[in-house]
TORPA-4810 file (N, C-alpha, C, O; in nm, 3 decimals):
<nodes>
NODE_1_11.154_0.802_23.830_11.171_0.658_23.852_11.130_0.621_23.994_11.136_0.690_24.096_X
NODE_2_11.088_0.501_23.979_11.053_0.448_24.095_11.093_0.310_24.134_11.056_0.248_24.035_X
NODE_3_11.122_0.261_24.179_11.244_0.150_24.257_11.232_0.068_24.394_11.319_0.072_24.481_X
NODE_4_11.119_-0.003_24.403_11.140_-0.059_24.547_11.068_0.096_24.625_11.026_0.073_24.738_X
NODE_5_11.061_0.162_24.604_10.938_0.239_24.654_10.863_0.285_24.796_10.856_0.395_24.850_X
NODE_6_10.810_0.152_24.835_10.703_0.094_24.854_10.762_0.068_24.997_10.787_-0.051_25.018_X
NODE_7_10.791_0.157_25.102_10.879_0.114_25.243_10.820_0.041_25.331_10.883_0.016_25.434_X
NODE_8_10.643_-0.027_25.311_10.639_-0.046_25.419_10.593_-0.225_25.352_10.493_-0.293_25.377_X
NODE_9_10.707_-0.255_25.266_10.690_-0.339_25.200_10.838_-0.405_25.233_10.923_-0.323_25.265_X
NODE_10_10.892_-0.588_25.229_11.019_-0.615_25.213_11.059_-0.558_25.083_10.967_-0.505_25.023_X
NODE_11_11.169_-0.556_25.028_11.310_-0.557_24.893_11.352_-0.620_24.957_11.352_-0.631_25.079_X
NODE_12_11.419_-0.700_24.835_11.545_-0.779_24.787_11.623_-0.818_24.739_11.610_-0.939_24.752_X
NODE_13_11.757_-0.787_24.655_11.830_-0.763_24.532_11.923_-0.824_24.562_12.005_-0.788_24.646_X
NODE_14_11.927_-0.959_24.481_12.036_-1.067_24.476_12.127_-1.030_24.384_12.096_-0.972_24.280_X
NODE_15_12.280_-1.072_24.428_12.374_-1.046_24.256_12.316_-1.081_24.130_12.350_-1.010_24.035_X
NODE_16_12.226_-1.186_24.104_12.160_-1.271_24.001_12.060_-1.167_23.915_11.999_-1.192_23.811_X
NODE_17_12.061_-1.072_23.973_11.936_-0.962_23.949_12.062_-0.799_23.906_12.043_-0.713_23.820_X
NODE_18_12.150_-0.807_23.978_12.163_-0.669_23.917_12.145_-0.652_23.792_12.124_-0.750_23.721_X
NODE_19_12.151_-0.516_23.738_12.149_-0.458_23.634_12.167_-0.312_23.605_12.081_-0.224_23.596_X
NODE_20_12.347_-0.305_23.588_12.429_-0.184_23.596_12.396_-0.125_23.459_12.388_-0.191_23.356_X
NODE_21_12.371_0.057_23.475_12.311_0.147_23.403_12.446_0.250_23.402_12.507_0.294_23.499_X
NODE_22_12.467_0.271_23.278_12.557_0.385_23.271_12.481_0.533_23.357_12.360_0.557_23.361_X
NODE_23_12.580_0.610_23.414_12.555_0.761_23.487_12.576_0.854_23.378_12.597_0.808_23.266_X
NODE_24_12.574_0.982_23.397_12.601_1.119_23.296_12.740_1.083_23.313_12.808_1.178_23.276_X
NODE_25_12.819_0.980_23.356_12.962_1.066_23.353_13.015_0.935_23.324_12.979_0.829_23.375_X
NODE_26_13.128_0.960_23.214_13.184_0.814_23.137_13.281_0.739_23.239_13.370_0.793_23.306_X
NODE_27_13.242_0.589_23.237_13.270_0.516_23.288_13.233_0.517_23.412_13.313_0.473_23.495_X
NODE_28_13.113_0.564_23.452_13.075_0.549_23.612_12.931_0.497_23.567_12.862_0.551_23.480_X
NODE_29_12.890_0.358_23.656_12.794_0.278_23.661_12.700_0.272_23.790_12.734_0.278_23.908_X
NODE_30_12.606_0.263_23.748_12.525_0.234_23.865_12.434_0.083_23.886_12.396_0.003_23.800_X
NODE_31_12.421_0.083_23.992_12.354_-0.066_24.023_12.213_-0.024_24.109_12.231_0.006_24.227_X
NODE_32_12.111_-0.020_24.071_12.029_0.068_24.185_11.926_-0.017_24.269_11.836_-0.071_24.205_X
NODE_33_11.931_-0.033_24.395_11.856_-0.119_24.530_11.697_-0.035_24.530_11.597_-0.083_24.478_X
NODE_34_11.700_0.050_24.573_11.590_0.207_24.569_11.572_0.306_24.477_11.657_0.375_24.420_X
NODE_35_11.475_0.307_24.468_11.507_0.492_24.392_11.352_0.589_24.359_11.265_0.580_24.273_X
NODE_36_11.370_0.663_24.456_11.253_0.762_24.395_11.358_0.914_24.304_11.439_0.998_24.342_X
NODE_37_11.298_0.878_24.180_11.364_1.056_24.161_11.421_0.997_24.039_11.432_0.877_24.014_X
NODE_38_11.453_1.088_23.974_11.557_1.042_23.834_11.677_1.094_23.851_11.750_1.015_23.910_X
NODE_39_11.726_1.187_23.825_11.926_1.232_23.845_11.913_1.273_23.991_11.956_1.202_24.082_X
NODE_40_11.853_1.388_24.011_11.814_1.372_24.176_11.685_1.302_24.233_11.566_1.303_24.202_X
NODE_41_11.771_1.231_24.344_11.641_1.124_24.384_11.703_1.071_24.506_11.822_1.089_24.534_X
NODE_42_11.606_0.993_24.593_11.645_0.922_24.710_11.701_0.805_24.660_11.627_0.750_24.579_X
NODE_43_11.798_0.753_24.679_11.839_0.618_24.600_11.933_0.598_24.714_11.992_0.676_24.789_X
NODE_44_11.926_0.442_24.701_12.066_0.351_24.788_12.096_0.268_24.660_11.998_0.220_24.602_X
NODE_45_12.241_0.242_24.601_12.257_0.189_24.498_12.427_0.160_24.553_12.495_0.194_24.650_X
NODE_46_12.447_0.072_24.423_12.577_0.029_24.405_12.673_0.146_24.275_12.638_0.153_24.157_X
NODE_47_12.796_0.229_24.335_12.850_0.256_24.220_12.999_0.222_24.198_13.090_0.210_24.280_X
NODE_48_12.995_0.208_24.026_13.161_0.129_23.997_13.214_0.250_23.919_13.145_0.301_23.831_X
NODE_49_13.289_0.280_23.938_13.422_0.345_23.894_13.552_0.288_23.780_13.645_0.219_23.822_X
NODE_50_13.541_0.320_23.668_13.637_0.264_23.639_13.809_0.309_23.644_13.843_0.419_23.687_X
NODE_51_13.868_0.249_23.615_14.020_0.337_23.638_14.041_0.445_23.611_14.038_0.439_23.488_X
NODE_52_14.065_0.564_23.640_14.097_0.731_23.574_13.976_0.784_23.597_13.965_0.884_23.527_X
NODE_53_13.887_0.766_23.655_13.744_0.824_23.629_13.706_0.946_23.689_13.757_0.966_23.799_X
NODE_54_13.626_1.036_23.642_13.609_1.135_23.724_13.418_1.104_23.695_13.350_1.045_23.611_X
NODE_55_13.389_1.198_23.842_13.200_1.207_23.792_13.212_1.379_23.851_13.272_1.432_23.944_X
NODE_56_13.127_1.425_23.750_13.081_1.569_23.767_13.089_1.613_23.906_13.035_1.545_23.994_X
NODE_57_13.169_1.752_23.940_13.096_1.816_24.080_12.962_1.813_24.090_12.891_1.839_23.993_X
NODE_58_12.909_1.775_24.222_12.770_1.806_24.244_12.727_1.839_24.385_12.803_1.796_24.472_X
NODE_59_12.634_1.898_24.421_12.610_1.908_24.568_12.524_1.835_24.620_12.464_1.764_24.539_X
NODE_60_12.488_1.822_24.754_12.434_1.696_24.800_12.315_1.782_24.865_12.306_1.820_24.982_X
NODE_61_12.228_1.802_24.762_12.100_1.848_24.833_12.010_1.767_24.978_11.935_1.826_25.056_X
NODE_62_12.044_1.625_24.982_11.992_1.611_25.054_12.070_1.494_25.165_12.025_1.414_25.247_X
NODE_63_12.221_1.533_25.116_12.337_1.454_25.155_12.375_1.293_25.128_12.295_1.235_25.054_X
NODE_64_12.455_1.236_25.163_12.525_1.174_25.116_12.612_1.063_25.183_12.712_1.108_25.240_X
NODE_65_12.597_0.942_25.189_12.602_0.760_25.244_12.674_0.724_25.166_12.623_0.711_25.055_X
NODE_66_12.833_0.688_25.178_12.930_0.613_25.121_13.004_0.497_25.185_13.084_0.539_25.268_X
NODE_67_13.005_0.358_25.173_13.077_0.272_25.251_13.158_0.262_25.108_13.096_0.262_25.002_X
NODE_68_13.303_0.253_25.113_13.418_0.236_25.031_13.425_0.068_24.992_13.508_0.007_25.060_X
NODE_69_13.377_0.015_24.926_13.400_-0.163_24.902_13.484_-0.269_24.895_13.511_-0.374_24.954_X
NODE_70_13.536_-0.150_24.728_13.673_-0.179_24.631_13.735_-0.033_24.593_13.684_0.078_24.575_X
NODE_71_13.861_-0.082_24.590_13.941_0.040_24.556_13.993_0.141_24.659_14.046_0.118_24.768_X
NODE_72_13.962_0.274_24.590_14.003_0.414_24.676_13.902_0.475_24.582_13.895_0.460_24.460_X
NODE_73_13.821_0.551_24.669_13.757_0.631_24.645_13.796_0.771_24.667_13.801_0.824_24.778_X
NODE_74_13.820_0.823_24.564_13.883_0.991_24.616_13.812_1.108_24.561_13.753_1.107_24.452_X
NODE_75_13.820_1.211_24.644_13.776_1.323_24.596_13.861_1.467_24.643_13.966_1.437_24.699_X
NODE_76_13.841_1.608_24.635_13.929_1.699_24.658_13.948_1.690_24.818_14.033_1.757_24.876_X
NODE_77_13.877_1.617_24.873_13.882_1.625_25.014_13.951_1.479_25.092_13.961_1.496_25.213_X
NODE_78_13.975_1.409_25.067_14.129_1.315_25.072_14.047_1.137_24.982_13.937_1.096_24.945_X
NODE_79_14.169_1.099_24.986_14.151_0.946_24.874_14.111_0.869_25.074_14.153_0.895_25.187_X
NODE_80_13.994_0.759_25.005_13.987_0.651_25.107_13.948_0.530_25.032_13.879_0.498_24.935_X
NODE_81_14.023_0.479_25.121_14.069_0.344_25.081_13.858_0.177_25.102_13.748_0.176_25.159_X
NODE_82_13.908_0.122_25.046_13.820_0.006_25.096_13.799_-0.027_25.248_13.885_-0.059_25.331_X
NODE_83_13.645_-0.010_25.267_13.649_0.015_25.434_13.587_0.155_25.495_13.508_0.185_25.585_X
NODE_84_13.664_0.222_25.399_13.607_0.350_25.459_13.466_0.392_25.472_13.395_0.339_25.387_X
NODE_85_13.412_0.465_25.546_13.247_0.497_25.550_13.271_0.687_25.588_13.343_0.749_25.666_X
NODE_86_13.162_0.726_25.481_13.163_0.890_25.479_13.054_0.910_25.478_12.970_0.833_25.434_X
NODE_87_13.022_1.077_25.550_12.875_1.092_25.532_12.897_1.226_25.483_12.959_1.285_25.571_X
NODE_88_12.878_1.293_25.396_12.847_1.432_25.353_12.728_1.487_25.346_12.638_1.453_25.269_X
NODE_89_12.725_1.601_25.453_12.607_1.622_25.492_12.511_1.712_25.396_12.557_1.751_25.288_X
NODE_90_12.377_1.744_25.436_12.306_1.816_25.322_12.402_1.961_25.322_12.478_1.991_25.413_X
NODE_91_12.378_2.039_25.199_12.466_2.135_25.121_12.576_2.107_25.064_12.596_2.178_24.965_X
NODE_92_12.686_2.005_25.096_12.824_1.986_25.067_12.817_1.959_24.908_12.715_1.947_24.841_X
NODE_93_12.903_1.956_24.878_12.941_1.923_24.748_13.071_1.872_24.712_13.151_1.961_24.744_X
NODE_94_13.139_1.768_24.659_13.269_1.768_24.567_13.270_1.664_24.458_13.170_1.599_24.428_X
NODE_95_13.384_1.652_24.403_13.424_1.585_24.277_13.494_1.467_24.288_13.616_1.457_24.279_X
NODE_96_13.401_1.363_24.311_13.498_1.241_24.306_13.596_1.193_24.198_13.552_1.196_24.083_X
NODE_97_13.694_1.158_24.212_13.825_1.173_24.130_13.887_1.029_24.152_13.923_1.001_24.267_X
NODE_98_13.903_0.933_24.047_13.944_0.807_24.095_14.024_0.768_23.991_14.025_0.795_23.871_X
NODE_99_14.126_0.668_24.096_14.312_0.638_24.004_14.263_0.521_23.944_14.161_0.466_23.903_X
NODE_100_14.389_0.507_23.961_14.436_0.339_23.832_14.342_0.266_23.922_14.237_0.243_23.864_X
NODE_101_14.344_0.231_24.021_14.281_0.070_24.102_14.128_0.085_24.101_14.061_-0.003_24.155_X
NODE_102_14.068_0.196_24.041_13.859_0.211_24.017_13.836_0.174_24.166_13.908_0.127_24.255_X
NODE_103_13.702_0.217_24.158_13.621_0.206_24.326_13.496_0.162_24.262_13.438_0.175_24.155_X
NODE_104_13.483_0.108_24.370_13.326_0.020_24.380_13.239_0.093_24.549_13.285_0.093_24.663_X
NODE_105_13.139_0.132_24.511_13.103_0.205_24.653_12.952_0.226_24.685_12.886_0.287_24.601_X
NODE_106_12.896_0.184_24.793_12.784_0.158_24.806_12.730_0.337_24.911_12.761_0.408_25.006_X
NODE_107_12.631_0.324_24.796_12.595_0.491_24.833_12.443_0.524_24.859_12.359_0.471_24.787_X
NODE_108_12.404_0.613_24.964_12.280_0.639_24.987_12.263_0.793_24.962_12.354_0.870_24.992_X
NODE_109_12.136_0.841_24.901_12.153_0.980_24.879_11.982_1.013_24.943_11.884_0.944_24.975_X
NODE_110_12.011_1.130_24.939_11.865_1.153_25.070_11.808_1.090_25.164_11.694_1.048_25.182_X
NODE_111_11.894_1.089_25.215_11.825_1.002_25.342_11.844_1.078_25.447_11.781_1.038_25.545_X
NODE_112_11.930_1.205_25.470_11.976_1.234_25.614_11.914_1.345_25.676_11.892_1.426_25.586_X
NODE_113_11.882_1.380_25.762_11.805_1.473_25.907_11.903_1.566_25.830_12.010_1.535_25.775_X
NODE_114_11.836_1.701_25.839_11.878_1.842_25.796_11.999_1.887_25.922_12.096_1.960_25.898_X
NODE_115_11.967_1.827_26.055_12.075_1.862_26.150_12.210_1.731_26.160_12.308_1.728_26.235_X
NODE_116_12.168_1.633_26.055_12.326_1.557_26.078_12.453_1.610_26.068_12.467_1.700_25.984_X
NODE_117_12.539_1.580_26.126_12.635_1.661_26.034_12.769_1.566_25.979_12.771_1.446_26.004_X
NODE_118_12.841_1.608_25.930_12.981_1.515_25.874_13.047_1.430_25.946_13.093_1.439_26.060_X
NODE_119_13.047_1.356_25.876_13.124_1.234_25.960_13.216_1.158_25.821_13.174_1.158_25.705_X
NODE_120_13.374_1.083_25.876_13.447_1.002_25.795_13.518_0.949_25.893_13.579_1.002_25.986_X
NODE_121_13.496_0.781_25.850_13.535_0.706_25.965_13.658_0.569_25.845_13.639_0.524_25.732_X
NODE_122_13.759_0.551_25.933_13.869_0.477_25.868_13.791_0.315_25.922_13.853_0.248_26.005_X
NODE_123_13.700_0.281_25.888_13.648_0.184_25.953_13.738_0.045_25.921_13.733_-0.064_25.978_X
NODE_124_13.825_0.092_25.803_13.900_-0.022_25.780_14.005_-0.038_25.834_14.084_-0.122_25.791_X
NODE_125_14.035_0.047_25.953_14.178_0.073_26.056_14.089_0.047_26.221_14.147_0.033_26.329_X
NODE_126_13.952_0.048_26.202_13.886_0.025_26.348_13.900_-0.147_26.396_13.865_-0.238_26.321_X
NODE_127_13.944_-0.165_26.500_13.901_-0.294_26.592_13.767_-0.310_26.552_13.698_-0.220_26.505_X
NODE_128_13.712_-0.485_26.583_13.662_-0.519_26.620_13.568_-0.501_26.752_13.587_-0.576_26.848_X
NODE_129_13.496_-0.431_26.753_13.435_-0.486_26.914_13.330_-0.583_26.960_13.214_-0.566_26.923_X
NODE_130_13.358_-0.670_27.028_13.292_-0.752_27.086_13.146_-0.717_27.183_13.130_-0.680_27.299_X
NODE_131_13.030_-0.759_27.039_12.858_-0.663_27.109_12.816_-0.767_27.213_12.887_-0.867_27.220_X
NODE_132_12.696_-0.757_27.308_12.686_-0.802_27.395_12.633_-0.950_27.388_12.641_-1.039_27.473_X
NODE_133_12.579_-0.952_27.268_12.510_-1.102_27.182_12.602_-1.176_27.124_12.648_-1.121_27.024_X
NODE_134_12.638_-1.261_27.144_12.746_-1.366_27.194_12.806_-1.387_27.020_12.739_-1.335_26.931_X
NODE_135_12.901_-1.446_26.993_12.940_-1.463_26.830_12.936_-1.350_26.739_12.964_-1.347_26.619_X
NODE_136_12.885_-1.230_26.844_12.880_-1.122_26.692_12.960_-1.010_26.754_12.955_-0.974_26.872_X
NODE_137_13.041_-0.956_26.647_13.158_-0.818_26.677_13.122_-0.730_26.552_13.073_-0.751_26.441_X
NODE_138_13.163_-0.637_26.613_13.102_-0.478_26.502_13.153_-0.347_26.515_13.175_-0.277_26.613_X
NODE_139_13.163_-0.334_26.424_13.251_-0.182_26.425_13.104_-0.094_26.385_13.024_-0.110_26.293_X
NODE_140_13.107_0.031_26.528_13.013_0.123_26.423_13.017_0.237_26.388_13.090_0.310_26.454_X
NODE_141_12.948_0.291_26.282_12.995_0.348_26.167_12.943_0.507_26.244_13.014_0.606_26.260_X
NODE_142_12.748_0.484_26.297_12.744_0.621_26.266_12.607_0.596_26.344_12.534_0.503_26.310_X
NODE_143_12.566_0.702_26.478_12.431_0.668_26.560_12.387_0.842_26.523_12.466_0.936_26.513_X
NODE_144_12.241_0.847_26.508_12.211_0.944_26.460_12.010_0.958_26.521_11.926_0.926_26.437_X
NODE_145_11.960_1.008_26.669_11.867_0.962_26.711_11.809_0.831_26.720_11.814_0.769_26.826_X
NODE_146_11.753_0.782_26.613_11.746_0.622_26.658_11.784_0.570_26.574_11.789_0.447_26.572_X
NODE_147_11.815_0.627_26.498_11.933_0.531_26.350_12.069_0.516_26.358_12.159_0.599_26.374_X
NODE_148_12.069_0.389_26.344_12.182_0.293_26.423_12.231_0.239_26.302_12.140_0.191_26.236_X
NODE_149_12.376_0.226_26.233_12.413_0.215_26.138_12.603_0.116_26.205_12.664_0.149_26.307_X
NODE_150_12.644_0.007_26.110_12.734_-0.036_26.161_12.788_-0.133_26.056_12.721_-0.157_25.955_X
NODE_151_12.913_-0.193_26.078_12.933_-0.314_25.981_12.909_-0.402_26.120_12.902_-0.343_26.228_X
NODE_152_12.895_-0.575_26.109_12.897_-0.691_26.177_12.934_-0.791_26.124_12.892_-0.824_26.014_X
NODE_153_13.003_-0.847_26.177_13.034_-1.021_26.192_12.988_-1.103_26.282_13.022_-1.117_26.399_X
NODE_154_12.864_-1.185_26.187_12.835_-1.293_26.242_12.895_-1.416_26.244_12.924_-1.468_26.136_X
NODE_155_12.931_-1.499_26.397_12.967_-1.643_26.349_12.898_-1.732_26.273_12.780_-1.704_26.250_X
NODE_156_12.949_-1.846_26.222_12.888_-1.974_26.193_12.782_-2.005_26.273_12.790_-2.009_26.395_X
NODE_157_12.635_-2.039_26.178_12.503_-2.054_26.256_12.459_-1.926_26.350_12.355_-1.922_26.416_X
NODE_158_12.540_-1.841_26.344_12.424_-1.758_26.466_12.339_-1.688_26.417_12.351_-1.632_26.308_X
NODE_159_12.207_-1.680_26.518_12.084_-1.650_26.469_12.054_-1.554_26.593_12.086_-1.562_26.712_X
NODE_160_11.980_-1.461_26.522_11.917_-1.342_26.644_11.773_-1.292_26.564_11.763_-1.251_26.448_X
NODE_161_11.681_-1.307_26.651_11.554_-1.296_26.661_11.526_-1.151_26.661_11.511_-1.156_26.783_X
NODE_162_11.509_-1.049_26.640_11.495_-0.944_26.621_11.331_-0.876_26.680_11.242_-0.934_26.619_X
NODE_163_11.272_-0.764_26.787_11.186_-0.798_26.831_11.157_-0.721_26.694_11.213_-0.733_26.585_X
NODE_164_11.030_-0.623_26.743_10.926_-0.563_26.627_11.012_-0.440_26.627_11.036_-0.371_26.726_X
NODE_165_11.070_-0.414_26.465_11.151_-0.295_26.500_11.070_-0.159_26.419_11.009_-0.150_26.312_X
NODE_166_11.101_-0.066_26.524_11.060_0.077_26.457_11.104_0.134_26.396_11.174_0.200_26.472_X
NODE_167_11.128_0.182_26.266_11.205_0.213_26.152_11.288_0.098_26.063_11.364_0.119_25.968_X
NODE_168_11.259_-0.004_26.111_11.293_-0.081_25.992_11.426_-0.160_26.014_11.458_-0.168_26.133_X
NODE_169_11.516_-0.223_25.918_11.628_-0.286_25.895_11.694_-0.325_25.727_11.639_-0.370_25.627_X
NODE_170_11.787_-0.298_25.746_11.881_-0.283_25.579_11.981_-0.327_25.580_12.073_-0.265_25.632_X
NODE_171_11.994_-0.418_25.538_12.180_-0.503_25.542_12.188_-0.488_25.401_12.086_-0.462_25.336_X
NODE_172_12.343_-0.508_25.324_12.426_-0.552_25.196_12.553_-0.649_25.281_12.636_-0.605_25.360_X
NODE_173_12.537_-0.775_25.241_12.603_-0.876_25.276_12.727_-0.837_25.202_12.716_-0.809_25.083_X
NODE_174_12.829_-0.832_25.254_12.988_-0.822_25.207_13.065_-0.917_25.205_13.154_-0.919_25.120_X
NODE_175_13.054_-1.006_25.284_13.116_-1.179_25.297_13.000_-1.322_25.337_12.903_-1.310_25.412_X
NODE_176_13.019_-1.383_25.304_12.927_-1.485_25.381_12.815_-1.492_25.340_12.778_-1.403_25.263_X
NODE_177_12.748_-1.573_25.368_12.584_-1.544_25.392_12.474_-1.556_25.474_12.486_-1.633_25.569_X
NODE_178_12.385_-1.509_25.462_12.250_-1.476_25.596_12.143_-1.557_25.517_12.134_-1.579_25.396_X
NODE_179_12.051_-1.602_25.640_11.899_-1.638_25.573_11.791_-1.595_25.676_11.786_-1.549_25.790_X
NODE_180_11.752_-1.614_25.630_11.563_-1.567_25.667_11.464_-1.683_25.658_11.478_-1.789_25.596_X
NODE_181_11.385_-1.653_25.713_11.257_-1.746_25.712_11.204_-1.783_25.579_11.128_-1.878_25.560_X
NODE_182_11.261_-1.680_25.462_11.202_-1.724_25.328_11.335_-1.797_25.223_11.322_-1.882_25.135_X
NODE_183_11.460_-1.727_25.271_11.575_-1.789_25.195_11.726_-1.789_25.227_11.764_-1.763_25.341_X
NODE_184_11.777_-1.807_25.167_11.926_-1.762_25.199_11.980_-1.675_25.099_11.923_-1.660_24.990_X
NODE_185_12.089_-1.614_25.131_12.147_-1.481_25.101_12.284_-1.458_25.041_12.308_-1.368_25.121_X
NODE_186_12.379_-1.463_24.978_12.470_-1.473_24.902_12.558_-1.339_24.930_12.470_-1.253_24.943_X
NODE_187_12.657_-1.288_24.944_12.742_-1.192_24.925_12.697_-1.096_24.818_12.703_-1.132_24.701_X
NODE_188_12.647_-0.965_24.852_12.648_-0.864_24.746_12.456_-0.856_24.731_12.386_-0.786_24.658_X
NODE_189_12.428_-0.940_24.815_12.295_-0.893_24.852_12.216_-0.840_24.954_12.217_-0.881_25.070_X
NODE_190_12.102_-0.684_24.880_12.105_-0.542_24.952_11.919_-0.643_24.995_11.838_-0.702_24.923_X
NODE_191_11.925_-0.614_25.146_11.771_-0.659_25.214_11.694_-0.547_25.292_11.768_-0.487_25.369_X
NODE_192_11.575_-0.508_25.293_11.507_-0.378_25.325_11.369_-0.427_25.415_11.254_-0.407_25.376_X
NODE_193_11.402_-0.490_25.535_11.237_-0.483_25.611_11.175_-0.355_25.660_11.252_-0.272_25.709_X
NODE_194_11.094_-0.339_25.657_10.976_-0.255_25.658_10.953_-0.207_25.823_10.981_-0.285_25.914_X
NODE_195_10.920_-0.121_25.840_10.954_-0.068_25.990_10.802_-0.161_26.060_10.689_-0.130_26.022_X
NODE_196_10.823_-0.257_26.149_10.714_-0.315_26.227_10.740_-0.459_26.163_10.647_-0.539_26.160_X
NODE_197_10.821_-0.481_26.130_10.870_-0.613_26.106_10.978_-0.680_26.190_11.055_-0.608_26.254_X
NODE_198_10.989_-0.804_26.195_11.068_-0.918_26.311_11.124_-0.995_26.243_11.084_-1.109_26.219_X
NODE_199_11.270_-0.924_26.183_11.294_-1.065_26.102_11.409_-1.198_26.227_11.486_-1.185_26.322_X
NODE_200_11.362_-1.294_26.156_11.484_-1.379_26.265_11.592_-1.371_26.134_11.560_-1.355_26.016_X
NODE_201_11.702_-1.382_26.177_11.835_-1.403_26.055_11.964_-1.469_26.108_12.022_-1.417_26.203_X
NODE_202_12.008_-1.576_26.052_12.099_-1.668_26.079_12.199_-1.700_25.940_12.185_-1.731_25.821_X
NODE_203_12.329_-1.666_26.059_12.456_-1.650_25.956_12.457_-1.765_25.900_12.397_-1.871_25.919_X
NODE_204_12.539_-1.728_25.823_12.550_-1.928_25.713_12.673_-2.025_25.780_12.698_-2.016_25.900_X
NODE_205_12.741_-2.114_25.698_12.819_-2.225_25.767_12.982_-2.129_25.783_13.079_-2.141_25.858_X
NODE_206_12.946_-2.034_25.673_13.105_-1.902_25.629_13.107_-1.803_25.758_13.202_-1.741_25.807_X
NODE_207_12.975_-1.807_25.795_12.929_-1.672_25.924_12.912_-1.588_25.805_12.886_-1.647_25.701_X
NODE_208_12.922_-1.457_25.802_12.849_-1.343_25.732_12.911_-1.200_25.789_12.899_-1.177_25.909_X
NODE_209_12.960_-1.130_25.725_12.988_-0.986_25.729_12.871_-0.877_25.658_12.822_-0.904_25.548_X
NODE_210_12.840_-0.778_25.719_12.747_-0.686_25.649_12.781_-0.543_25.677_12.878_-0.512_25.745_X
NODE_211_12.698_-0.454_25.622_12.673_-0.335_25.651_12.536_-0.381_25.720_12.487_-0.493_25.710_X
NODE_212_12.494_-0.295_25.777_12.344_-0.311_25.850_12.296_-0.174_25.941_12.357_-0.119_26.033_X
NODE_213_12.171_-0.144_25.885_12.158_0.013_25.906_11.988_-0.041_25.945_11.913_-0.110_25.876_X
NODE_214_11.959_0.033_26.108_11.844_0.008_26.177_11.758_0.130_26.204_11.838_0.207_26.259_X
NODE_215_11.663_0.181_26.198_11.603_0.271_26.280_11.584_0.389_26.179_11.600_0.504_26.221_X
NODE_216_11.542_0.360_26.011_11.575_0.475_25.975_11.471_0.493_25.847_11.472_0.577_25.757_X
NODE_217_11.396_0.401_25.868_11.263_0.389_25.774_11.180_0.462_25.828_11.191_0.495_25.946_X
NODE_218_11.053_0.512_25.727_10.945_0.569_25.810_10.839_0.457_25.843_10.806_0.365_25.768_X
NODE_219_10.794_0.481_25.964_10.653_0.398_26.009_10.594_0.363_25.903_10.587_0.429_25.800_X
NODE_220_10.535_0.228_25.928_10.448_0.194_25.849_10.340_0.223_25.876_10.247_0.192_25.801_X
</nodes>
């Protein structure tokens, strides 16, 4: 399969567009943003969990991007709550295992440098910090050479011009909404510029919460 592909191209996947695909393992869904590969593959996608659910042990050949959404996401290695952000690095493996309340969890698979290593951050117990660009605060998640990864809150109306970036830019809006020079942006929508692109982006009248991950595309 092939999915948005095409990196040195924009994506864009509005809620209006998903289209959740059952996994090998009952009651676990997928929503997919990317994807080269079929069961193993590079993919950034959306996955839902339903109550009691388990999905197969597996190992993370080429590791493993979890921001926690909804729910608790658990596995043999501890339950985290909504908020949370995990990285399991290449080789690891476990069995996600999920209770009564299901998880909803936004996941990246191959994407990570062979020397990253593990990281789990309670991002939903982190402060706020106040970044140097005025109206916007951010907790971050995870710096990795020049890939720069974080959640943000933008105020009402603020806009930041972005110069020409190298490796690219990737938000999933979690509250609020963002626009661009071509539209505006709704909650639960995943955006992918192309490394050598400038986007300008301005929060909506709600301001805007995201994930937002910089520096980690290949050249165009």
């Amino acid at each position: 399969m092939r999915l948005n592909a095409d990196f040195s191209h924009f994506a864009c996947v509005t809620p209006e567009e998903y289209q959740w695909v059952d996994s090998p393992s009952a009651g676990v869904e997928r929503m997919m943003f990317d994807r080269i590969g079929d069961e193993v593959a590079r993919a950034t996608s959306l996955v839902r969990y339903a109550p009691n659910t388990q999905f197969d042990r597996h190992t993370h050949g080429g590791g493993e991007e979890i921001l926690v959404l909804e729910g608790v996401f658990a596995d043999e290695h501890g339950s985290y709550a909504a908020g949370s952000y995990l990285r399991n690095p290449i080789g690891t493996g476990h069995t996600p295992q999920i209770g009564e309340e299901g998880a909803l969890i936004f996941v990246k698979l191959h994407q990570f440098d062979p020397n990253d290593t593990l990281l789990a951050v309670p991002a939903h117990r982190l402060p706020w910090q106040p970044d140097r660009r005025p109206r916007i605060a951010y907790k971050m998640l995870h710096t990795y050479k020049q890939e720069r990864t974080s959640l943000e809150r933008w105020s009402e109306g603020t806009s930041i011009s972005y110069p020409t970036l190298l490796g690219g830019l990737e938000f999933l809006i979690l509250e609020g909404t963002l626009s661009d020079s071509e539209q505006s942006y709704t909650a639960g929508t995943w955006c992918r510029y192309p490394s050598g692109s400038a986007p300008a982006l301005t929060a909506g009248e709600q301001g805007v919460m995201m994930y937002l991950k910089r520096g980690h595309l290949p050249a165009a």
